[in-house]
BADRENTOR-983124 format. One line per 2 residues: number of its first residue (from 0); their letters; for each residue x, y, z of C-alpha. Coordinates in steps of 0.2 Angstrom, whole numbers, plus 5000, padded with zeros to 4 digits. Layout:
// residues N
NUM) a) X Y Z  ...
// end
This chain:
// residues 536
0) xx) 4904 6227 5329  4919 6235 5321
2) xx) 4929 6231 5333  4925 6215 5336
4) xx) 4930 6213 5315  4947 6223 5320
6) xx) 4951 6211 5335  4947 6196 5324
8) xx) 4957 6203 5310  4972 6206 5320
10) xx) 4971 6190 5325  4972 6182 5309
12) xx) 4988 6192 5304  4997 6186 5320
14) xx) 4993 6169 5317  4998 6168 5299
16) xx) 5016 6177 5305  5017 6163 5320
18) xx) 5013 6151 5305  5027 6159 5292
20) xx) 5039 6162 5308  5039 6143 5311
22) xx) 5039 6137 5294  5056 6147 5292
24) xx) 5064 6138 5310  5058 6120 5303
26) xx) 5068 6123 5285  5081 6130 5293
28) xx) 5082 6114 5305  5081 6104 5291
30) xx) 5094 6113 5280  5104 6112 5295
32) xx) 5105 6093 5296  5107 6092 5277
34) xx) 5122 6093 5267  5139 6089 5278
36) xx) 5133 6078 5292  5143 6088 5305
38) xx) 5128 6084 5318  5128 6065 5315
40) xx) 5129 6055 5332  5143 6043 5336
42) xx) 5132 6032 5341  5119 6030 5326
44) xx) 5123 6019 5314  5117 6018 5296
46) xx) 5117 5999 5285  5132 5999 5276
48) xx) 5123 6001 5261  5116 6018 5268
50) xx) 5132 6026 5275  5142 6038 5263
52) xx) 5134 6044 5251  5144 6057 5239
54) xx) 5130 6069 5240  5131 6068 5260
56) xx) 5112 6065 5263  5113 6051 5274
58) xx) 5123 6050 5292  5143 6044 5293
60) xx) 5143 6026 5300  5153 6023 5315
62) xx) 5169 6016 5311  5171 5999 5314
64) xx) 5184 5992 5330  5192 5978 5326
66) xx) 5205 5970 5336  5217 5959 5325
68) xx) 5228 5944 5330  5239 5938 5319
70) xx) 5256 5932 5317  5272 5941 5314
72) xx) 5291 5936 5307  5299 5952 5315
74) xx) 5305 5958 5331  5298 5976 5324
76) xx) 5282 5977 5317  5266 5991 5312
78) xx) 5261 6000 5327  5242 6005 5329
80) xx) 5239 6020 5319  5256 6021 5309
82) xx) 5255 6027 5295  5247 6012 5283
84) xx) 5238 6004 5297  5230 6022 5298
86) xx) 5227 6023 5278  5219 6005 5279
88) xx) 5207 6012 5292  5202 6027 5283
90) xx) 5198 6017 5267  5187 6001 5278
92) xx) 5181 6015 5290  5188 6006 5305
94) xx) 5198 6009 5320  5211 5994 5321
96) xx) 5221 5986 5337  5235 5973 5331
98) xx) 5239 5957 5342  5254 5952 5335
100) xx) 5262 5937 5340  5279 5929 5335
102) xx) 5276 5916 5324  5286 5902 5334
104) xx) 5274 5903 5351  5259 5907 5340
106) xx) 5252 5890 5341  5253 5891 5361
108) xx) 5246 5910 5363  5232 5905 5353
110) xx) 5226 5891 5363  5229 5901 5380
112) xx) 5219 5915 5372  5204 5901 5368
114) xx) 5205 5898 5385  5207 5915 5392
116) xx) 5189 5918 5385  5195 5935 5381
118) xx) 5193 5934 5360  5198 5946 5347
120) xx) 5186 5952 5332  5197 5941 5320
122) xx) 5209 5928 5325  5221 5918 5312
124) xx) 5221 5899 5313  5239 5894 5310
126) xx) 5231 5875 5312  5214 5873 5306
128) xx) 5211 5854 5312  5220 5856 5328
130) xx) 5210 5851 5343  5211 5867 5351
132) xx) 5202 5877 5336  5189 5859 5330
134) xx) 5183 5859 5348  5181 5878 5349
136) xx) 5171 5879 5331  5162 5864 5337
138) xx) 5156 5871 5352  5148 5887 5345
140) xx) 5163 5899 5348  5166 5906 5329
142) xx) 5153 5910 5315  5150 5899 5302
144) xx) 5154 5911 5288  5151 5898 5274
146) xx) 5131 5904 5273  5136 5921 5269
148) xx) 5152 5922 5256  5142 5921 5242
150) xx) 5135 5939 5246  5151 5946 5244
152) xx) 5160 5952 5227  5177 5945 5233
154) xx) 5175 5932 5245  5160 5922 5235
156) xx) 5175 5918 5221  5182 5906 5236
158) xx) 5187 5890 5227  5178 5874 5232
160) xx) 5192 5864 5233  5201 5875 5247
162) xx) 5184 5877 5255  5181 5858 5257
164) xx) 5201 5858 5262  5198 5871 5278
166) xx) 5181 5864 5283  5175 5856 5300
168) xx) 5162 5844 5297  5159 5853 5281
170) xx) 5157 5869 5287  5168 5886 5287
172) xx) 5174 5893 5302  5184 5908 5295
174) xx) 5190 5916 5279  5206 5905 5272
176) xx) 5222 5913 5266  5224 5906 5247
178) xx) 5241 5901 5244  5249 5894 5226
180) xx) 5248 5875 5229  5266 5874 5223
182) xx) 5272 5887 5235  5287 5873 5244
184) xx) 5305 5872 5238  5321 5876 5242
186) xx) 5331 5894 5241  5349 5896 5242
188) xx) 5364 5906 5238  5367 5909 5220
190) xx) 5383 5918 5223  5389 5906 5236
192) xx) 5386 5893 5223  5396 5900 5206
194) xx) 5409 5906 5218  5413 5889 5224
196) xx) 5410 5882 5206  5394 5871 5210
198) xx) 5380 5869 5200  5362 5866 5207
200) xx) 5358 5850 5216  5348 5837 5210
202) xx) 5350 5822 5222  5352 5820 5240
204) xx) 5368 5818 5240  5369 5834 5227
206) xx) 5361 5845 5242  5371 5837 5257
208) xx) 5387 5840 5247  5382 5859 5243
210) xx) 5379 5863 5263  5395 5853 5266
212) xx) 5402 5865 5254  5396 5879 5260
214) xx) 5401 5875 5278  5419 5870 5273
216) xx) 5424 5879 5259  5423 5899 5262
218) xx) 5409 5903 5252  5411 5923 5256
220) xx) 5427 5924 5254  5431 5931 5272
222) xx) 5447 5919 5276  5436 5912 5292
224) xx) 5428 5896 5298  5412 5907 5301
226) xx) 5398 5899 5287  5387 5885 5286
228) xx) 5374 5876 5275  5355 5878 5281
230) xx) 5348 5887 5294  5332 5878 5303
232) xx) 5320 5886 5315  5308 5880 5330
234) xx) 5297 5866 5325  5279 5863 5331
236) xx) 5269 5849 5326  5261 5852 5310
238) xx) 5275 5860 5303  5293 5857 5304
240) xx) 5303 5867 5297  5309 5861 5281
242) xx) 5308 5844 5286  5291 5842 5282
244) xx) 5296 5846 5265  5315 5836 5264
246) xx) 5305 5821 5272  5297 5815 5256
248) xx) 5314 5816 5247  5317 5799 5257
250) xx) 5299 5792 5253  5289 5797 5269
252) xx) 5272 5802 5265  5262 5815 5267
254) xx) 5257 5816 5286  5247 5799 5281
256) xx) 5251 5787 5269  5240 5772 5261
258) xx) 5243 5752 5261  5234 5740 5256
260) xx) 5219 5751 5255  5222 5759 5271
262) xx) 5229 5773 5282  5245 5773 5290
264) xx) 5256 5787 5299  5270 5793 5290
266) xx) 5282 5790 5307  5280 5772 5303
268) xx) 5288 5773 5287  5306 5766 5285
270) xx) 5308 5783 5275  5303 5793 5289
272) xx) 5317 5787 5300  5330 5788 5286
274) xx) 5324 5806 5284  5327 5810 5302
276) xx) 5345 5800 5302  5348 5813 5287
278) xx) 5345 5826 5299  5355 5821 5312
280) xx) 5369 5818 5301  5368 5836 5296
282) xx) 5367 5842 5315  5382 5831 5317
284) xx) 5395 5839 5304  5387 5857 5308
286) xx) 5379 5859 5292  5366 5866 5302
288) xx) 5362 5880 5316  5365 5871 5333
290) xx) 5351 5879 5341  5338 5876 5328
292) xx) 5324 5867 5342  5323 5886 5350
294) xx) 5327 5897 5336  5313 5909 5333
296) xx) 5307 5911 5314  5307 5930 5315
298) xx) 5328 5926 5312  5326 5913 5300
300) xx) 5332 5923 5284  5345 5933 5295
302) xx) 5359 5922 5292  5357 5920 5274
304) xx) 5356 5941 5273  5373 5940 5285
306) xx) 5382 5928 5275  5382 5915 5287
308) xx) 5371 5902 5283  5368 5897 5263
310) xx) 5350 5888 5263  5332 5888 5267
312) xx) 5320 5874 5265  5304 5884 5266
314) xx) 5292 5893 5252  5301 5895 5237
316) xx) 5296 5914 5235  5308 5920 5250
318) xx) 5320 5916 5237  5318 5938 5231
320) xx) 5313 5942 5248  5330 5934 5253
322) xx) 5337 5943 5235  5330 5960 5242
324) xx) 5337 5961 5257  5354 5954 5251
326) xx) 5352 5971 5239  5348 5982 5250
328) xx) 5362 5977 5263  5373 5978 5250
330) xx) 5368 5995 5245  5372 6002 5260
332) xx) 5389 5995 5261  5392 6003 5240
334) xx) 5395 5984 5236  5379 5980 5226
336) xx) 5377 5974 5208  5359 5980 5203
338) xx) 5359 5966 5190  5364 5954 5199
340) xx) 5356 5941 5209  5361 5933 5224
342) xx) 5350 5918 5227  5340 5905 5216
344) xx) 5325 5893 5220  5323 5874 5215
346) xx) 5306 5864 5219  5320 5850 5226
348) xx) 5331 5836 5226  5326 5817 5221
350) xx) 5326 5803 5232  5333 5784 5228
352) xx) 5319 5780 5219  5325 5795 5207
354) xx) 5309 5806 5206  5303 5823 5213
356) xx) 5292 5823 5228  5286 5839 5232
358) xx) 5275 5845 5249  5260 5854 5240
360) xx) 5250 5868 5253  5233 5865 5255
362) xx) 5228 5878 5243  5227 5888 5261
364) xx) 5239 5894 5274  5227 5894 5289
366) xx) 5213 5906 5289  5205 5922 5297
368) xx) 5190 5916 5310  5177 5925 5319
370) xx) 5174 5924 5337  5154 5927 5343
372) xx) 5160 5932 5358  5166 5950 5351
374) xx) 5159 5947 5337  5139 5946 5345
376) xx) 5128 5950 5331  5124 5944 5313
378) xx) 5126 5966 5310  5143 5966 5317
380) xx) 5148 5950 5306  5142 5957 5288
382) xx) 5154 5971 5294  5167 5961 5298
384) xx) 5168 5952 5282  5165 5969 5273
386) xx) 5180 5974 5279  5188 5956 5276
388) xx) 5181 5956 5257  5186 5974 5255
390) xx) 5205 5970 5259  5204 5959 5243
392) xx) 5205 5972 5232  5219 5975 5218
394) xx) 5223 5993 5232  5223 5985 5247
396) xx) 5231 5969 5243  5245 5981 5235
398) xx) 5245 5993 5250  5247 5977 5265
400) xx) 5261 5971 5254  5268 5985 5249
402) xx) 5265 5999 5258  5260 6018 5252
404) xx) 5268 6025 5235  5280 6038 5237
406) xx) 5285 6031 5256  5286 6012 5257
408) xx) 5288 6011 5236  5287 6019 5219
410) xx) 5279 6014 5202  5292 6011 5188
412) xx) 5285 6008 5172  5271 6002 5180
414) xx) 5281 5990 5194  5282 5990 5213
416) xx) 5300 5995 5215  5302 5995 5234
418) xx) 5311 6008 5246  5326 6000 5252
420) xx) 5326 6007 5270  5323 5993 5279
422) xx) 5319 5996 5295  5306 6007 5286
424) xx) 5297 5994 5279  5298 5982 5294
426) xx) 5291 5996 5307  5277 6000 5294
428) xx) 5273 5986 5282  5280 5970 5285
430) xx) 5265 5959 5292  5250 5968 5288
432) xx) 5249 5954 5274  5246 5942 5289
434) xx) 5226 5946 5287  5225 5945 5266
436) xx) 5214 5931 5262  5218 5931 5242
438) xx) 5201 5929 5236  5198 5925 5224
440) xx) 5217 5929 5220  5230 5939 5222
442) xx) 5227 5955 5213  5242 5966 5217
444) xx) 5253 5976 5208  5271 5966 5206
446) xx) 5287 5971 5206  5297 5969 5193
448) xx) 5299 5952 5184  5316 5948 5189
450) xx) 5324 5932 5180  5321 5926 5198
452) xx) 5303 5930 5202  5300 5924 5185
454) xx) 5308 5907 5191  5299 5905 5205
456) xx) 5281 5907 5198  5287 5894 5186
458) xx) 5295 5881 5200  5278 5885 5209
460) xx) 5269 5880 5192  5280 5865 5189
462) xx) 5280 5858 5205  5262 5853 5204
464) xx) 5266 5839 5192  5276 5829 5208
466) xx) 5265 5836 5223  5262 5822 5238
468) xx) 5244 5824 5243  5238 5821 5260
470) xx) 5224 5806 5259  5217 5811 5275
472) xx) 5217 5830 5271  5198 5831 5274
474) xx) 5195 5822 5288  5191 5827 5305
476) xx) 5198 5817 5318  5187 5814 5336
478) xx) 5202 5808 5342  5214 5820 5337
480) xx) 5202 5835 5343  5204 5829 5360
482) xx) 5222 5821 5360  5230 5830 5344
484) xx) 5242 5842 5352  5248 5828 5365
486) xx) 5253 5817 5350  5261 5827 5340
488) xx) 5271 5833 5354  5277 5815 5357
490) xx) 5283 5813 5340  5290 5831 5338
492) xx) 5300 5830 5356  5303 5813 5351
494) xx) 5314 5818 5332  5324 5832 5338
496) xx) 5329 5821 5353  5336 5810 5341
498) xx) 5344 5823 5328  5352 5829 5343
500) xx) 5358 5813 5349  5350 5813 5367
502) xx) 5339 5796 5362  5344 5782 5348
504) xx) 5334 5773 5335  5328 5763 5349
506) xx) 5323 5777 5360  5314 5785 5344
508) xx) 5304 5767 5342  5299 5768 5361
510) xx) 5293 5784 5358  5284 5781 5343
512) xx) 5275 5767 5355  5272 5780 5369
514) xx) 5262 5788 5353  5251 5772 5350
516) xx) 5248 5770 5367  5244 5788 5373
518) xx) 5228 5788 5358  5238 5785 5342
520) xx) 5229 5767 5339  5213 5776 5344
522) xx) 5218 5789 5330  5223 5777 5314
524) xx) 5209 5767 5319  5195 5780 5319
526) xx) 5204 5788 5304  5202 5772 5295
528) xx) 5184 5773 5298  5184 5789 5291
530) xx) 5194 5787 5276  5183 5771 5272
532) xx) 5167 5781 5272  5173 5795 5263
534) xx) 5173 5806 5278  5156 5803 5284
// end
């Protein structure tokens, strides 16, 4: 009997040690997955809600990759991983690939990669209602994000009017890129101008004697035939290079114009052709670049920094960009005047009928869509526009324009004062404010509020009193979405042909019936119905 009661004692210690032993393992375990997630797997992830905590009790999320194609001004541009594309990742948690495409063949690598199949994660959509994109959205291949910007701090402060602007059949196939309706004008050579004695255009006829002048009359003072008046770049054919924007000094309209309660193409304006014969009259005396049907935009403001070329028809704040880089080139050489500014900015010129007609934006400069085939599930798309609400923050809208303080720019009395190492900037900066949506506006720090940038934002403001609205802004075309991009290639070959001088007024007229024939009477037609049923 005793020992029996020994045996069952000593069995009753061992077990309470086996029992204390594993109580100490499973604590320790526990401890050991605690506090600094060091044995978190790459492949768990966590809500965005959940992941990164302070106190570090729940498991890093994954970090998001994104592949990004978007268009860029520059032969050099941000590589992966340099040094703010990397800060931008370790703030959004996301490993990012840039696509960059140059601006002028963007409209052609974006409808070779729709048909390629092969889409990235987000993808900008220079033209919102080309056929190309319509048909795509249509056909299921991007998220309707509409549904979900609400839900986000940022992106629910969209304004409705550029909403309704950028929709497809009143749906939101992407995140637009907010622009200052204002935003056209004209930039030029302030120098060029007291140094030749002129004073700012006001007329036509003002602006065709200022490019004469600068052609003719040395502006630079270098002794040599060697300047010119505006530089143009490649057209495509939703946007033209300036002459979108010059076209309604003559009275064209807006893409489409209204008589007698209906719509009718600007081309078949009798102020449409006096535009172009303006055109070619400047092609003729030189007044602009030669090759300006092939010219790629990443050189447009090159000949203005070089002294060659006085003027830009474009978005009226390039005119401090242009200043800036005038500076810094400057600088280098030990010729600059801080102080001084070298270009100025007007809205534009009036036509005959003596008024301002300025080419508003659509409150949007194309916008930020969401392919389903890489992007697969609603999970992956809440991430997404995390990461696309995130970048409209006051630091990341100030990071993607301006790069990192203390490299790319330092703070002066509060001001963005920018490095002048250009190359730096272009290599590391310039273009990553291709994917900034500006919602609900733009937040970022300024630079200094120069005379000039204060005279832009007030051309900008101003020219909203004399905008041209598009009637047909809303509407989606059938027609266009199947023959949109063949039309506008009959007009658009058709009006450099004739600038050039390889066709005359009555080869343009043929070619403007080419346009009817190929689907242009099918478009005004069904956009006719459209306009009379309010879009319906």
């Amino acid at each position: 009997m005793m020992k029996m009661k020994r045996s069952q004692g000593s069995r009753s210690v061992k077990k309470g040690l086996f029992m204390l032993l594993a109580m100490i393992m499973i604590l320790s375990v526990l401890s050991g997955c605690g506090g600094n997630g060091e044995n978190t797997g790459a492949g768990q992830k966590e809500t965005a809600g959940d992941s990164g905590k302070a106190d570090g009790t729940a498991k890093a999320e994954e970090p998001l990759a994104l592949t990004l194609m978007l268009p860029i001004f520059k032969t050099n541009y941000p590589k992966d991983g340099s040094p703010v594309a990397a800060k931008l990742e370790e703030l959004t948690n996301t490993k990012i690939h840039f696509e960059w495409v140059p601006n002028a063949s963007y409209a052609d690598k974006f409808n070779i990669t729709l048909a390629s199949g092969k889409l990235p994660d987000i993808m900008y959509v220079g033209d919102v209602k080309a056929s190309s994109f319509v048909n795509a959205a249509r056909s299921g291949a991007f998220w309707e994000v509409g549904p979900y910007l609400k839900d986000y701090p940022n992106l629910s402060g969209a304004k409705e009017v550029i909403l309704n602007n950028s929709a497809i059949d009143g749906k939101n196939y992407g995140i637009y890129r907010g622009r200052a309706l204002g935003r056209n004008g004209v930039v030029f050579r302030k120098d060029w101008m007291e140094k030749l004695g002129l004073e700012n255009p006001k007329t036509v006829d003002d602006f065709y004697n200022m490019l004469r002048a600068f052609k003719e009359q040395d502006p630079d003072g270098n002794g040599q035939a060697d300047t010119y008046g505006m530089v143009l770049v490649k057209w495509t054919g939703q946007w033209a290079s300036g002459f979108d924007t010059m076209k309604l000094w003559f009275g064209a309209p807006n893409k489409w114009g209204v008589q007698e309660g209906k719509l009718v193409p600007e081309h078949e304006y009798p102020g449409y052709l006096e535009a172009l014969k303006f055109m070619k009259k400047l092609y003729d005396e030189q007044l602009i670049n030669a090759d300006f049907a092939v010219m790629d935009s990443s050189k447009w403001n090159d000949p203005v920094v070089n002294n060659k070329a006085g003027v830009i028809v474009d978005v009226v704040d390039n005119a401090a960009r242009l200043d800036d880089k005038i500076h810094a080139a400057l600088q280098k050489e030990g010729k600059d005047e801080p102080e001084r500014h070298y270009m100025d900015v007007i809205g534009g010129v009036s036509g005959a009928d003596g008024a301002l007609h300025t080419l508003p934006t659509s409150g949007f400069s194309g916008m930020l869509a969401i392919p389903k085939s890489s992007v697969k599930t609603e999970e992956e798309l809440k991430r997404v526009l995390t990461f696309l609400d995130r970048l409209n923050d006051e630091d990341l809208q100030t990071m993607l324009n301006y790069g990192i303080e203390g490299v790319h720019y330092k703070l002066v009395d509060g001001y963005i004062e920018r490095s002048s190492d250009t190359v730096l900037l272009e290599s590391e900066v310039e273009g990553l404010n291709q994917m900034l949506p500006f919602i609900p506006e733009d937040k970022a720090k300024q630079v200094k509020q120069t005379p000039l940038r204060l005279k832009q934002t007030e051309v900008q403001k101003t020219n909203e009193a004399t905008i041209v609205t598009n009637p047909a802004e809303a509407l989606i075309s059938a027609v266009y979405t199947q023959k949109g991009s063949q039309l506008d290639n009959v007009i658009n070959d058709a009006r450099i042909k004739f600038i050039v001088g390889q066709i005359d007024e009555a080869g343009l007229k043929s070619a403007f019936e080419v346009w009817r024939k190929t689907g242009g009477d099918e478009l005004v037609k069904e956009m006719n119905e459209l306009y009379a049923s309010g879009g319906k």
